[in-house]
C-alpha positions as CSV (number, residue, x, y, z in Angstrom):
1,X,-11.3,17.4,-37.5
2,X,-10.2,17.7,-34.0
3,X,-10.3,20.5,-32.0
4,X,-7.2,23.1,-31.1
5,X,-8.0,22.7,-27.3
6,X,-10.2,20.1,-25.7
7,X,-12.7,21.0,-23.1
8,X,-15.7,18.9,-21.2
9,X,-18.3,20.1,-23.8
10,X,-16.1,18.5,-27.1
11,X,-15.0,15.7,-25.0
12,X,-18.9,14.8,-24.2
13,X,-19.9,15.2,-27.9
14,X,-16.9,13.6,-29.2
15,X,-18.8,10.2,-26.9
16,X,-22.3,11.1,-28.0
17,X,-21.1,10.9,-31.8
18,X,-19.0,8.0,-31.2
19,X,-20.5,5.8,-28.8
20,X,-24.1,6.5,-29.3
21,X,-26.3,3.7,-28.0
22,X,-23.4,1.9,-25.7
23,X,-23.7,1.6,-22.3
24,X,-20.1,2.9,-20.8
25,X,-18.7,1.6,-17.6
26,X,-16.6,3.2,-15.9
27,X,-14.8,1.2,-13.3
28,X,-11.6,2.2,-10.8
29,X,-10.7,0.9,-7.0
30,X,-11.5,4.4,-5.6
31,X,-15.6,5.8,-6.2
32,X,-15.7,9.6,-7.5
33,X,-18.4,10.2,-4.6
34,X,-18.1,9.0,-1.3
35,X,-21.1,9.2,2.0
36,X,-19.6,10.0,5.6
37,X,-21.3,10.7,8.7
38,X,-20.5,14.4,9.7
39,X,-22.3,14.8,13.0
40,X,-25.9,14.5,13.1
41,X,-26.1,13.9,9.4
42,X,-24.7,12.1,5.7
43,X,-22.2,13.8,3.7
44,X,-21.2,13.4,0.5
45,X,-17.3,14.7,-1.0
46,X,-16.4,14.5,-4.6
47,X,-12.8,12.7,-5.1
48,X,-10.4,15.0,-5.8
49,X,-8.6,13.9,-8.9
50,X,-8.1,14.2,-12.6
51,X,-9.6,11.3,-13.4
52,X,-12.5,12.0,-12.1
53,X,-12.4,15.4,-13.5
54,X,-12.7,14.1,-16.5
55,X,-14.5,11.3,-16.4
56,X,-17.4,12.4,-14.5
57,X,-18.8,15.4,-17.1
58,X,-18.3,12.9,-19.2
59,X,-20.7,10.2,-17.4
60,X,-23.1,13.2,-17.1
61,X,-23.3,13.5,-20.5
62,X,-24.2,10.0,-21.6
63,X,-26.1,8.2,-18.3
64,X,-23.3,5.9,-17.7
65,X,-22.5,3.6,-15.1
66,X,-19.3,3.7,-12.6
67,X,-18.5,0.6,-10.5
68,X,-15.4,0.8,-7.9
69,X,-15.5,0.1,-4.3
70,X,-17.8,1.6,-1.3
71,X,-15.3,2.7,1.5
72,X,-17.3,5.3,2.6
73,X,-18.5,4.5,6.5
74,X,-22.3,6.0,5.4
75,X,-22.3,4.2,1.8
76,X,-24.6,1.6,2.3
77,X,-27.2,4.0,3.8
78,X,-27.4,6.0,0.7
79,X,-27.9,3.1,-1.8
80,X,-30.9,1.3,-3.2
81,X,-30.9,-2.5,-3.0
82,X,-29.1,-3.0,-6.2
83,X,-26.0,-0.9,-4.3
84,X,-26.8,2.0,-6.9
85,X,-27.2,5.3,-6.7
86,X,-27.6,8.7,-9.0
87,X,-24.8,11.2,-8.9
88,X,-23.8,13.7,-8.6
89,X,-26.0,14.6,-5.3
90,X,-27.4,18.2,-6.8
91,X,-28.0,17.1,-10.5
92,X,-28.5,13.4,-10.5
93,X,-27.4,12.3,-14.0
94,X,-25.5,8.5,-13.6
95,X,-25.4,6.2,-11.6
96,X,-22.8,4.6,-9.5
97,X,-22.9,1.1,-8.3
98,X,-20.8,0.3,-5.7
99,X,-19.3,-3.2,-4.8
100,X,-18.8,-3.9,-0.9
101,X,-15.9,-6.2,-0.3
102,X,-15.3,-8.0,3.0
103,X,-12.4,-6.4,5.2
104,X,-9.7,-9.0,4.7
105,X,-10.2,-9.4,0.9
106,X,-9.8,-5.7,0.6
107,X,-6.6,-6.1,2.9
108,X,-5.8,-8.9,0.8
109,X,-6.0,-6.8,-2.6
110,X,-5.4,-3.5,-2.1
111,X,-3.3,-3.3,1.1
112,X,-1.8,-6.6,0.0
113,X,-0.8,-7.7,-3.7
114,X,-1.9,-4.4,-5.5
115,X,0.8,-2.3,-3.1
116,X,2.9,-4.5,-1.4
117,X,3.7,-6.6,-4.7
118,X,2.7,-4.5,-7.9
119,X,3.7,-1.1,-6.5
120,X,7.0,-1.7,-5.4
121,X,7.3,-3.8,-8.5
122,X,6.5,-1.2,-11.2
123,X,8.2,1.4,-9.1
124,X,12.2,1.6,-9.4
125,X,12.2,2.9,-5.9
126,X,14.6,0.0,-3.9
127,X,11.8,-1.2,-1.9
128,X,11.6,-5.1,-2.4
129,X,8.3,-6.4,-3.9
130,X,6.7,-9.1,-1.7
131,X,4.7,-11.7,-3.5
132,X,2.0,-13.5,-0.8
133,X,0.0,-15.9,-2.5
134,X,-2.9,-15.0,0.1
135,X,-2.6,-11.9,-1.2
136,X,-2.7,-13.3,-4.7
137,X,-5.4,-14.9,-4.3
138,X,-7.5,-12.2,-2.6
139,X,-6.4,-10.1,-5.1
140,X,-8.1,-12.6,-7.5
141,X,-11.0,-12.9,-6.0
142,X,-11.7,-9.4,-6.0
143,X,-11.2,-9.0,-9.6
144,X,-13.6,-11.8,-9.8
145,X,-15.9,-10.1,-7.7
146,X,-15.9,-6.3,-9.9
147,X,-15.8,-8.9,-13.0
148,X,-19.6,-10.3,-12.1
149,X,-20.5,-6.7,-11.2
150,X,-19.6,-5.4,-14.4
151,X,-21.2,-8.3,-16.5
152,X,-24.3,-8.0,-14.5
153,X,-24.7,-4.2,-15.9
154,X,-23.3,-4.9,-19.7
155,X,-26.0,-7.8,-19.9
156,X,-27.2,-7.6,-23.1
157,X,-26.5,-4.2,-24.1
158,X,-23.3,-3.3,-26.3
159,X,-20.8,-1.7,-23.7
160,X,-17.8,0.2,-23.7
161,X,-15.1,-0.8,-20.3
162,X,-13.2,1.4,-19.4
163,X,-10.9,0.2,-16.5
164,X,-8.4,2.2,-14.5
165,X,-5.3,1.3,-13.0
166,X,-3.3,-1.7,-11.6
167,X,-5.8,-3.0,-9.1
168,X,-7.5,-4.6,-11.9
169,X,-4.8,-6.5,-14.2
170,X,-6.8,-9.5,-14.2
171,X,-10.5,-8.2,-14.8
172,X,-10.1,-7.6,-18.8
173,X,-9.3,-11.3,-19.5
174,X,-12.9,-12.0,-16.8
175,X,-14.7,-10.4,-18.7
176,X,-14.1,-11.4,-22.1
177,X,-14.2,-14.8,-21.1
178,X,-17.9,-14.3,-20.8
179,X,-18.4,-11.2,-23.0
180,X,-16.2,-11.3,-26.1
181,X,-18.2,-8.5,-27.0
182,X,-17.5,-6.1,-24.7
183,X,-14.8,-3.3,-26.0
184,X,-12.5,-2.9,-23.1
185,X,-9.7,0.0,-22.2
186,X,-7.5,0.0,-19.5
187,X,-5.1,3.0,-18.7
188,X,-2.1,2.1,-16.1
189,X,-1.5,5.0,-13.9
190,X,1.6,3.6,-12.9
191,X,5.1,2.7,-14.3
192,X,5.5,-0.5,-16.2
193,X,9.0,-2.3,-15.6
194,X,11.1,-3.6,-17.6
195,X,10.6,-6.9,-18.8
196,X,13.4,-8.6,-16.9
197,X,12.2,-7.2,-13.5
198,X,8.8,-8.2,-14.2
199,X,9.6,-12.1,-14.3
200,X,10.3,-11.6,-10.5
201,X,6.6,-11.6,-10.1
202,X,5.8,-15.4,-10.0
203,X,2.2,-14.7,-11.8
204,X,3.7,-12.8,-14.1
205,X,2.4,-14.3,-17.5
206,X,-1.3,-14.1,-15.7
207,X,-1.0,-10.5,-15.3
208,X,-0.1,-10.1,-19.0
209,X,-3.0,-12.8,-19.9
210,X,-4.9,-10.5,-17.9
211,X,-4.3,-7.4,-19.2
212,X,-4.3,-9.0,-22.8
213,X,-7.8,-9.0,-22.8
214,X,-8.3,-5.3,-23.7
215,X,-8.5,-3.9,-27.0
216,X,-6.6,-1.0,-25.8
217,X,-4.1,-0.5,-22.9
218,X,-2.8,2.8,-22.0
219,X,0.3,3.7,-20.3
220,X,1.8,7.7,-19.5
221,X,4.9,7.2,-21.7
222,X,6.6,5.1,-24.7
223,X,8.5,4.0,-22.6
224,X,6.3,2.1,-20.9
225,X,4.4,0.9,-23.6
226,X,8.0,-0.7,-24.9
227,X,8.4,-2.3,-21.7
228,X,4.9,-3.9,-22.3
229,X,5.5,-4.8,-25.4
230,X,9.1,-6.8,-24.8
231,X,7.3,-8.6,-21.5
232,X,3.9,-9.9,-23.7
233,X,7.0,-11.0,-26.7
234,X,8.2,-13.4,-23.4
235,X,4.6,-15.3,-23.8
236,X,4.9,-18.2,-26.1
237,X,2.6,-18.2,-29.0
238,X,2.5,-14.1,-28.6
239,X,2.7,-11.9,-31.6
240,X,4.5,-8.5,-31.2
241,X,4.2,-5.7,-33.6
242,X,6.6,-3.2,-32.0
243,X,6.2,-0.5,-35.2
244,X,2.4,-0.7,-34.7
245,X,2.1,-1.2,-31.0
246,X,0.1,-4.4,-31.5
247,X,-0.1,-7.5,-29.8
248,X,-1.5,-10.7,-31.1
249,X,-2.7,-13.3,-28.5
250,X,-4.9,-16.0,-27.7
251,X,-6.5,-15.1,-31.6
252,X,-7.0,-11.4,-30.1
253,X,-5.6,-8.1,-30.8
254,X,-4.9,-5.4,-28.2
255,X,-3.2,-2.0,-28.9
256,X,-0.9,-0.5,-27.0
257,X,-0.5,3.2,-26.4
258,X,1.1,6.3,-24.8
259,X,-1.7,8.7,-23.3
260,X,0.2,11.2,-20.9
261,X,-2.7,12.1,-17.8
262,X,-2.5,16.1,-17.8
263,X,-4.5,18.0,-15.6
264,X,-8.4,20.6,-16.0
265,X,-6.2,23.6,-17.0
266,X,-9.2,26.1,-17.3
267,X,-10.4,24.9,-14.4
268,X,-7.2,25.2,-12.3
269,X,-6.6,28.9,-14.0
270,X,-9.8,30.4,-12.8
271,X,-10.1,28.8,-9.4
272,X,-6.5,30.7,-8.7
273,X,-7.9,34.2,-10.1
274,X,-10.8,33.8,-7.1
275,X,-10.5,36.8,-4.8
276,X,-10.5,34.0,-1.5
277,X,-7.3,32.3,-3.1
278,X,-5.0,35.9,-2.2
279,X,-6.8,35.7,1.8
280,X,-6.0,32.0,2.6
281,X,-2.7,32.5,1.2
282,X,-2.2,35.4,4.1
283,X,-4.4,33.6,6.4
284,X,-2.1,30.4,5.9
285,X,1.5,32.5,5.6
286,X,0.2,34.2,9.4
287,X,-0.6,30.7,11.0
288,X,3.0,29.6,10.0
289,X,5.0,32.2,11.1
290,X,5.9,33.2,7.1
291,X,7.0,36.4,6.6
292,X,9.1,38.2,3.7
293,X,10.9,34.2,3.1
294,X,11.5,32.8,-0.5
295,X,8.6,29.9,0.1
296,X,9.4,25.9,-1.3
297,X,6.8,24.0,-1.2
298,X,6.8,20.4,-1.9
299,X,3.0,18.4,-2.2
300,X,2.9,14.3,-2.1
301,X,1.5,11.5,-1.2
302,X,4.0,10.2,2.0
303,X,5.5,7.4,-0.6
304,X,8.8,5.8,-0.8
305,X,8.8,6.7,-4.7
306,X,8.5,10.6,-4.1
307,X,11.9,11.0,-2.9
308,X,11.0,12.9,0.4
309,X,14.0,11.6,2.3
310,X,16.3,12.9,-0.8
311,X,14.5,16.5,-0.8
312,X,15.7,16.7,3.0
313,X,19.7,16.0,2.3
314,X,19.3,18.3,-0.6
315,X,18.0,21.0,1.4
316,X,20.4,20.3,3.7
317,X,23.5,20.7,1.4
318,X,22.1,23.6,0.0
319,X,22.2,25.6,3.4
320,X,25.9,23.7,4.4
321,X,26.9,25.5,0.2
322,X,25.0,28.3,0.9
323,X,24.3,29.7,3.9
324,X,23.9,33.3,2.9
325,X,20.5,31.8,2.4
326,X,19.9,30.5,6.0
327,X,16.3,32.9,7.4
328,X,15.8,33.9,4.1
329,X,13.5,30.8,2.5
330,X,11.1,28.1,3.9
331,X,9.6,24.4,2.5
332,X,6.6,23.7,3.3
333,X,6.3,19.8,3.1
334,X,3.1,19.0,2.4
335,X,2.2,14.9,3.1
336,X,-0.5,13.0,3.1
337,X,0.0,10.0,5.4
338,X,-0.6,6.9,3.0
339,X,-0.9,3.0,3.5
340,X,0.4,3.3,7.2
341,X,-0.5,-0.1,8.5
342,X,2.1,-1.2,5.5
343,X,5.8,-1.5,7.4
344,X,8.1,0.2,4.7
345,X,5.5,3.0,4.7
346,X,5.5,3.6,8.7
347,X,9.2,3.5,8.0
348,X,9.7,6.3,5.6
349,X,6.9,8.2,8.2
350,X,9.5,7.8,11.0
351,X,12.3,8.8,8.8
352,X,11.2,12.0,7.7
353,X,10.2,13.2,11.0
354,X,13.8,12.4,11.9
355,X,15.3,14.2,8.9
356,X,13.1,16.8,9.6
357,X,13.6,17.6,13.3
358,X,17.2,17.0,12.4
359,X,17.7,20.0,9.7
360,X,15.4,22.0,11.7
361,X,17.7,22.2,14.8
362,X,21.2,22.2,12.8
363,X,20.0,25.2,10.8
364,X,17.3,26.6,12.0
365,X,17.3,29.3,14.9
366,X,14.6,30.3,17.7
367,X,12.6,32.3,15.1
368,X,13.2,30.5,12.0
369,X,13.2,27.0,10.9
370,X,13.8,26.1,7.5
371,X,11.4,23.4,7.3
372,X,7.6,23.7,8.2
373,X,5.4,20.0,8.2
374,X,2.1,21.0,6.7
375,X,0.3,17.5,7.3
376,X,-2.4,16.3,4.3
377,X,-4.8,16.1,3.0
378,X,-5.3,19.8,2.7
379,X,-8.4,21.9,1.5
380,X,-9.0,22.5,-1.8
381,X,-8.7,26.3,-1.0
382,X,-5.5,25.8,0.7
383,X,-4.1,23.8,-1.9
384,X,-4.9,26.3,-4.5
385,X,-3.3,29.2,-2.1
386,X,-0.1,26.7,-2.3
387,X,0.3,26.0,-5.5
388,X,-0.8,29.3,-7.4
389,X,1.2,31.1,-5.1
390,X,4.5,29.7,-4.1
391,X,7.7,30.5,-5.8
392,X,8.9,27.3,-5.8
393,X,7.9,23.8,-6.5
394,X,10.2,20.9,-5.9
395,X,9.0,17.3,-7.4
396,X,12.0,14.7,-6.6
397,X,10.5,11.4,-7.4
398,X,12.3,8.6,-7.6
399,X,10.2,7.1,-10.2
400,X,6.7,8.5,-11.0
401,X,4.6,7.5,-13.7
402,X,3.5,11.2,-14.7
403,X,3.1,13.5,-11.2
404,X,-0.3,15.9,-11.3
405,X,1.3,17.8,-9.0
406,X,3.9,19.3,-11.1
407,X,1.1,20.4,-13.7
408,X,-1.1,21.7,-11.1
409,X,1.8,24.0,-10.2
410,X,2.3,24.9,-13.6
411,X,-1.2,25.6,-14.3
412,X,-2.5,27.6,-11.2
413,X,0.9,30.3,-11.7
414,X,-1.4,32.9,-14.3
415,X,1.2,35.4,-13.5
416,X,3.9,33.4,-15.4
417,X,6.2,33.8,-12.1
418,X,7.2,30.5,-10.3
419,X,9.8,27.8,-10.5
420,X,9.2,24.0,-10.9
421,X,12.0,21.9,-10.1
422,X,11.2,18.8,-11.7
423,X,13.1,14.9,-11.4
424,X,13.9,13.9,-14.3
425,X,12.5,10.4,-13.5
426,X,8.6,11.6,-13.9
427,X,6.4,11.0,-17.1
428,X,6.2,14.5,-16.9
429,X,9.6,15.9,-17.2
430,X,9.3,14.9,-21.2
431,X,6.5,17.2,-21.4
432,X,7.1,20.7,-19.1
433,X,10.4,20.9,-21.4
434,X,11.1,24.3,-19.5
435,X,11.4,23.3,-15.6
436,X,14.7,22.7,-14.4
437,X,15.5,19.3,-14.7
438,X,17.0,17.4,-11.1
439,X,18.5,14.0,-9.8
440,X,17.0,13.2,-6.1
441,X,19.9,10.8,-6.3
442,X,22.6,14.1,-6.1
443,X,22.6,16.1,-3.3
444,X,25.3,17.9,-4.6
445,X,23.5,18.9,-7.8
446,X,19.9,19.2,-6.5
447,X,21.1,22.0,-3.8
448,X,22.8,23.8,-6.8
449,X,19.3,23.6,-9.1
450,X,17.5,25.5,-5.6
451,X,20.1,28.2,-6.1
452,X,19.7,28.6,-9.8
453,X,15.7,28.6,-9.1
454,X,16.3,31.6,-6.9
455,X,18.7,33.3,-8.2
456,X,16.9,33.0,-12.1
457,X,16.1,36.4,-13.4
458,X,12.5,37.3,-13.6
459,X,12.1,37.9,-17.5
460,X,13.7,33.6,-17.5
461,X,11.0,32.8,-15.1
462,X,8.0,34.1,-16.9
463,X,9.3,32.6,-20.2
464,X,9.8,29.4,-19.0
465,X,6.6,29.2,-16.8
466,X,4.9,30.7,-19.6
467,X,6.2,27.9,-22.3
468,X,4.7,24.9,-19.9
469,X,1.5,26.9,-19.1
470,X,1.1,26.3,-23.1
471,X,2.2,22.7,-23.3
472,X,-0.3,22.1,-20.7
473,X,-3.2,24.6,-21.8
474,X,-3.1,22.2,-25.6
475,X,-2.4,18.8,-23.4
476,X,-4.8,19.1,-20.5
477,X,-7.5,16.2,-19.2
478,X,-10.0,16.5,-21.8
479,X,-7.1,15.7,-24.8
480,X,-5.7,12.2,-22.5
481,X,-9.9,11.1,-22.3
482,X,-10.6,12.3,-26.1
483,X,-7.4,10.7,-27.1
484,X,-8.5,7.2,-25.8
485,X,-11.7,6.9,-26.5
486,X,-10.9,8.5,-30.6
487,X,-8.5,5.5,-30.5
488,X,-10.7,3.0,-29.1
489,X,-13.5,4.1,-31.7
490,X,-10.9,3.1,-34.9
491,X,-11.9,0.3,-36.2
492,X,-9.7,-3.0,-35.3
C-alpha cells in the first residue's frame, strides 16, 4: 500500500525492498558535490536542486554510485585514482565517480549540440535550433565516453540506470548494446516537441534509437509523452501502443510515462519558519532601498524560454494602465547569467539591461525605480527570504517543462499569503490549479493579472495559496522518485 505523503525515509525503504542487491547508478551532466579552491584551502558545495534532493538520501541509503561530469577547478585533487570519491564530505555513504572530459568535447556537447541544437529544439521559444555535425559528433563521443564509465561500474553486478536529462539521448541504446541486462530509466527534464518539429533535427531517428533503449522514459507531462510516442510511430518497424504508453522496437519494450518533478516541501516549509529567514529579509529590503512597496519578484535562469523580455513590456503596460500604482511596488529580477559564450544568450543579456534601464527612467523617479536587478546565483538564505516572503511571484515562460520555481514559491509561503502568477505554458500550471493563469505573449492581459494579484482580497489569497500548498505537500520530490522507481520495479 503506498503511503498518503512521501518522504526521504519511505522513499529509501521503498529501494531497499525493491531493489535489494542492485547496484544503482545514478548518472546526470551536472555532479551533486563539487571541490573549489576557496583561498588557502578545498571546498566542497552541494548542488542546489531537486534532483539531487532527492536522489542523494536516496544514494545514502543504498551505497550507490553517481557518475556525471567533474567541472569543479579542485576535483581532481580530491579523488582517488579510479576518479571516485565518498560523499557526502561529513557522512561518507556513496560514492561518486566522476568522468573528466577534454575542454572542446565538453564545448562540443554541452555548449554545443545539447543547447544550441536540443534546447532550442524542444523549447517552443523562436530561437532557431542549429545542428553542427562537430557538435554531433562531440556530443557522441561523450555519450560514448559516460557509456564505458557506466559499464565499467555495472560489470557483473545486476544494476539499475538511472539517467537524467537530454545530455544523454544516446547513452541508453550504448549501454544495452553491451549490457542487455541492465534496467535503464531516463527522465527528460525538458519539453519534448512535436513530432513534426523534431524531423528538423537531421539525427533525429538516432535520438529516438537512443532513447529506445530504456525500459522506462519519463517526461513532466502527457503531453509530452504523446509527442514521444507519435515521433517513435515515424520509425519504420516501430510498434506504438498509445493506450498503454508502450513502445515496441528493435524486439524491446520501453514504457513511457508522465512523472511531474515537484519540489522537498517539508524541507522548504521549515527552512522559511527559521528565525534568520525574517533578518535577511530586512537586511536585504535595507540594501535595496525597499520600503512600505508591494514587492514582485521574478527568479530564472537568464534564458530565452523564461520570457524575461515579455515580463518587462508587461510591467511596463501595467504602469502606462495604471499609474495610480507608480512608487507603490517594486520587481526584483532575479537572473542567473547562463551559457554566455552562446550568441542568442549574450543577446537576450544585452536586451534586458536595455528594457530594464529603459522602464527604469520612463517611470521611475530619483527615489524610486520600479525595477531592481538582483544578479544570481543568490544564497540559499537569501533565496529563502525571497521566496517565503514576497507577495508576488511572476513565472512567464515561454515554454517550460515544469518550473521549480513556481513550487518553491508556493511551498515556502506557510502563512497562506502570496500570489503566483503563473504562464500557462509550464508543466506546472496543470498542477497549482489555484494561481492565476497568464500569456507572456499579451501585454495587455498580463498587466491586468498584476492588478488582480494586488488588488485580490486577502481571505482569496489564503485560499488559493493554501489549495496549491496541498497539491504540492501530496505531490512533492519524494512521490516523482517513488513514482519511477515503483514503475520501473513492475514487471515487463
Amino acid at each position: 500500500m503506498r503511503p498518503t505523503i512521501w518522504h526521504k525515509e519511505n522513499f529509501c525503504q521503498l529501494l531497499q525492498k525493491k531493489f535489494s542487491g542492485q547496484l544503482i547508478i545514478t548518472v546526470s551532466n551536472r555532479e551533486p558535490y563539487i571541490h573549489y579552491h576557496g583561498g588557502n584551502e578545498i571546498k566542497c558545495q552541494a548542488a542546489v536542486g531537486g534532483v539531487t534532493s532527492a536522489l542523494d538520501p536516496a544514494m545514502r541509503a543504498i551505497n550507490g554510485v553517481w557518475i556525471a561530469h567533474g567541472g569543479g577547478d579542485a576535483d581532481r585533487e580530491t579523488v582517488t585514482s579510479q576518479n571516485k570519491l565518498m560523499v557526502p564530505p561529513d557522512d561518507p555513504l556513496y560514492t561518486l565517480k566522476r568522468v573528466w572530459l577534454k575542454e572542446k568535447d565538453f564545448r562540443g556537447y554541452y555548449h554545443g549540440f545539447s543547447n544550441q541544437a536540443l534546447w532550442p529544439l524542444c523549447h517552443s521559444a523562436y530561437v532557431p535550433p542549429v545542428f553542427d555535425r562537430s557538435h554531433w559528433n562531440k556530443y557522441k563521443k561523450v555519450n560514448n565516453i559516460f557509456a564505458r564509465n557506466i559499464l565499467g561500474e555495472a560489470q557483473g553486478r545486476k544494476a539499475v540506470v538511472f539517467i537524467q536529462d537530454y545530455h544523454f539521448s544516446l547513452l541508453p541504446r550504448m549501454i544495452k548494446k553491451t549490457n542487455p541486462a541492465a534496467t535503464l530509466a531516463q527522465f527528460w527534464h525538458i519539453p519534448w516537441p512535436h513530432s513534426q518539429k523534431l524531423r528538423i533535427c537531421p539525427w533525429h531517428e538516432e535520438i529516438l534509437d537512443g532513447l529506445l533503449g530504456n525500459d522506462l522514459l519519463g517526461f513532466h507531462t502527457s503531453i509530452h509523452c504523446h509527442n514521444f510516442l507519435d515521433a517513435a510511430s515515424s520509425l519504420k518497424g516501430a510498434k506504438v501502443d498509445y493506450k498503454n504508453g508502450e513502445i515496441t522496437w528493435k524486439g524491446r519494450m520501453t514504457r513511457v510515462r508522465p512523472f511531474p518533478i515537484s519540489v522537498d516541501f517539508e524541507q522548504l516549509s521549515q527552512d522559511m519558519q527559521k528565525d534568520e529567514v525574517e533578518e535577511e529579509f530586512k537586511r536585504l529590503k535595507d540594501r535595496l532601498g525597499i520600503k512600505d512597496e508591494i514587492i514582485i519578484i521574478s527568479i530564472d535562469r537568464v534564458d530565452y524560454t523564461k520570457g524575461i523580455p515579455q515580463r518587462m513590456l508587461a510591467l511596463n503596460r501595467f504602469l502606462c494602465d495604471y499609474p495610480e500604482y507608480k512608487e507603490k511596488l517594486v520587481l526584483i529580477q532575479t537572473g542567473t547569467p547562463s551559457r554566455t559564450d552562446i550568441p542568442s544568450y549574450e543577446n537576450l543579456g544585452q536586451e534586458i539591461i536595455r528594457l530594464t534601464e529603459w522602464i527604469n527612467q520612463k517611470h521611475g523617479s530619483e527615489t524610486w525605480k520600479p525595477v531592481i536587478t538582483l544578479p544570481g546565483p543568490l544564497l540559499p538564505l537569501t533565496l529563502t527570504a525571497l521566496e517565503g516572503k514576497a507577495d508576488i511571484c511572476i513565472i512567464s515562460s515561454l515554454d517550460d517543462g515544469m518550473n521549480l520555481v513556481a513550487k518553491e514559491y508556493v511551498a515556502s509561503h506557510v502563512n497562506n499569503e502570496g500570489v503566483l502568477l503563473l504562464s500557462s505554458f509550464t508543466g506546472a500550471a496543470k498542477e497549482l490549479k489555484h494561481s492565476i493563469k497568464i500569456n507572456p505573449f499579451a501585454p495587455d492581459l498580463f498587466a491586468k493579472a498584476i492588478k488582480d494579484a494586488i488588488e485580490m482580497p486577502a481571505a482569496e489569497k489564503r485560499r488559493r495559496m493554501k489549495g496549491d500548498r496541498d497539491i504540492i505537500r501530496k505531490n512533492n520530490i519524494y512521490k516523482w522518485a517513488a513514482d519511477i522507481f515503483l514503475e520501473l520495479s513492475r514487471p515487463r
